[in-house]
C-alpha positions, 0 to 999 in steps of 0.5 A, spaced: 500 500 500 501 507 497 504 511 504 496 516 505 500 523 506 494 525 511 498 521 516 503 527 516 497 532 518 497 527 525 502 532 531 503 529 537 497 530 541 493 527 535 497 521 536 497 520 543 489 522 542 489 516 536 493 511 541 488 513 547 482 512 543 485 505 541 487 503 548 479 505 550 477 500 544 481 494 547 478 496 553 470 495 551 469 503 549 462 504 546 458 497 543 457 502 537 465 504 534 465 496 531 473 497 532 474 503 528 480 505 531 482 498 531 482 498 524 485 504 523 491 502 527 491 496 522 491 502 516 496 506 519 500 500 519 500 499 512 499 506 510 503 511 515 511 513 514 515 508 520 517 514 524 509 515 525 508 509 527 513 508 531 510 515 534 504 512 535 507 505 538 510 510 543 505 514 545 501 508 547 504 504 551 504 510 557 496 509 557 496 500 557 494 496 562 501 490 561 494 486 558 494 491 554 501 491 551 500 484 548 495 488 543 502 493 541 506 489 541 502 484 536 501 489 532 504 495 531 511 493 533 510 486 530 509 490 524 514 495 525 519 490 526 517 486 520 517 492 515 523 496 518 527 492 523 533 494 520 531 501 522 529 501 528 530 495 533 536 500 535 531 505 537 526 498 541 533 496 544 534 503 546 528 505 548 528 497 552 533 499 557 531 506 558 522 504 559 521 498 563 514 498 561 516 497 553 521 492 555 514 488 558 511 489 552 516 485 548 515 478 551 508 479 547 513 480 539 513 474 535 517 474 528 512 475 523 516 479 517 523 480 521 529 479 518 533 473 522 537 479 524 532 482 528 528 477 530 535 474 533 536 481 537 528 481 539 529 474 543 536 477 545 531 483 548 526 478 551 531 475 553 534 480 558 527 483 560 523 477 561 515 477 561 513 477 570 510 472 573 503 471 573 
């Protein structure tokens, strides 16, 4: 899918407006939305540019219960990483050690599109930040 340039419109607050918006979604918002925000993440990871992405990702992990992690890191990270690896798992191994909150949510990533690369350097964060015990 082309990039939708309408994603570049988006500034900061809209993006934490957009995840907040997500996170009440997963938690059972109005009967009536039908996942709309659901389906717009899906959207957006196949049509926005990967720094909006990656923007979107950081802007929700702040509002997510640790259940709620596992939708991120399903779906935004997954596909980020499969897309984009290369490029950004530097930034996911930074941002590991200096959130605990994003480490958490990387028990959740499996492989999907990642290069081995990547993928060797996701288990090796996972690793390092192991899920906690339930």
């Amino acid at each position: 899918m082309p990039i939708d340039e309408r994603w570049d419109q988006l500034s900061a607050s809209d993006w934490d407006a957009f995840a907040r918006s997500w996170i009440a979604e997963l938690r059972g918002g109005p009967a009536d939305t039908e996942d709309a925000v659901g389906q717009s993440v899906v959207m957006m990871n196949f049509t926005a540019r990967p720094e909006h992405q990656w923007q979107f990702i950081l802007a929700a992990i702040p509002h997510a219960s640790d259940e709620e992690l596992g939708h991120i890191a399903a779906g935004p990270v997954e596909h980020l990483l499969g897309k984009h690896g290369e490029k950004y798992i530097e930034k996911v191994e930074q941002r590991a050690e200096a959130d605990p909150k994003f480490a958490r949510m990387l028990a959740g990533v499996w492989k999907y599109m990642m290069t081995d690369e990547v993928w060797t350097r996701v288990e090796a964060l996972k690793a390092r930040y192991p899920a906690p015990a339930e």
